[in-house]
N, C-alpha and C positions, 0 to 999 in steps of 0.2 A: 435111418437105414438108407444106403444108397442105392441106385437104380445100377446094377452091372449088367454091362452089355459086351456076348461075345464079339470082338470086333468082327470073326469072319461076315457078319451081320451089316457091315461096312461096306463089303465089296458086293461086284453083280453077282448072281441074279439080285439082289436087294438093290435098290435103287438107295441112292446119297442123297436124296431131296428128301427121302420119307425118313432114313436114318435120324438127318438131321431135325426133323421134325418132333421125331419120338424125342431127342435129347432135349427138345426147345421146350413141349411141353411137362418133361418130368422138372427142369431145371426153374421154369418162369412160372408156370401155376400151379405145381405138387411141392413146389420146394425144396426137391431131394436133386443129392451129390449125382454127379451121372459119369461113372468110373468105365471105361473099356478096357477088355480082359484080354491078354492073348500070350504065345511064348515070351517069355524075356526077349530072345535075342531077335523078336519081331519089332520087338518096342517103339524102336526109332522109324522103321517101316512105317509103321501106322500109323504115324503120327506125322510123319511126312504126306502118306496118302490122306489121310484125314482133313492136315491145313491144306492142301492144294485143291481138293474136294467143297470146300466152304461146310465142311461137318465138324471142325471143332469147336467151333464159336462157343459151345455147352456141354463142351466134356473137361470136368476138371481135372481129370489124371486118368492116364494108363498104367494100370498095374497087372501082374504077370501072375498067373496062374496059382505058381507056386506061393504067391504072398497068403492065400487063401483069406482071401477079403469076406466078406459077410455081405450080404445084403437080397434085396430083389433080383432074379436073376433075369435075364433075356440069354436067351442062347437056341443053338439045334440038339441041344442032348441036353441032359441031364440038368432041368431047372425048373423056379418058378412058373414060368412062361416059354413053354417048347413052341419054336416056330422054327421054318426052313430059309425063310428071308423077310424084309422088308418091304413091303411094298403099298401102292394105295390102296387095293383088295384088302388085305389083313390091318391097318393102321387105326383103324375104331377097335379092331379087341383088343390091340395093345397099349391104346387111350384108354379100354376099359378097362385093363389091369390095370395100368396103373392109377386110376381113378379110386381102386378097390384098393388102394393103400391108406387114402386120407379119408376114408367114411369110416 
C-alpha cells in the first residue's frame, strides 16, 4: 500500500525539510511507494517545486486525483491522517502513523 501525500502538504505553512523527511522515512525504513497527489494540470508544477526544493529524492510518482490511486493517505481533508501542514511540532504523529502500518 503506498504512502499518498496531498502535495499542498509540500508548500508553506509546511515546511520542505519536514516534507521531505516524512518521504525519507516512509520510503528508507517502512518500505512503502511515496506517491504525491494533486490536479493533473498541476502535475508539472510540483514537480518542478518539489526538485528545486531537495523534497523529491523519495517520491516515486505524482499522480492526479482523478487516477483514484489507493493507499495511506496524508492530506488536510478527507483522509487516513488529517493534518493542516508539516512541520517539526506534528512530524512524531506522522512517524507514528506511519509506523502503525508495519506493526
Amino acid at each position: 500500500m503506498p504512502i499518498i501525500i496531498d502535495a499542498i502538504l509540500s508548500e508553506p505553512p509546511s515546511q520542505v525539510t519536514c516534507f521531505r523527511d516524512v518521504t525519507l522515512y516512509a520510503r528508507v525504513f517502512i518500505k512503502k511507494s511515496v506517491l504525491v497527489e494533486c490536479e493533473k494540470m498541476s502535475k508539472d508544477i510540483y514537480y518542478k517545486w518539489l526538485k528545486e526544493h531537495g523534497a523529491w529524492d523519495f517520491v516515486e510518482e505524482i499522480v492526479s486525483i482523478d487516477e483514484g490511486v489507493i493507499g495511506f493517505t496524508i492530506r488536510t481533508t478527507k483522509a487516513n491522517l488529517k493534518i493542516e501542514r508539516i512541520v517539526p511540532e506534528n512530524l512524531n504523529i506522522i512517524v507514528s502513523a506511519l509506523n502503525r502500518l508495519v506493526a
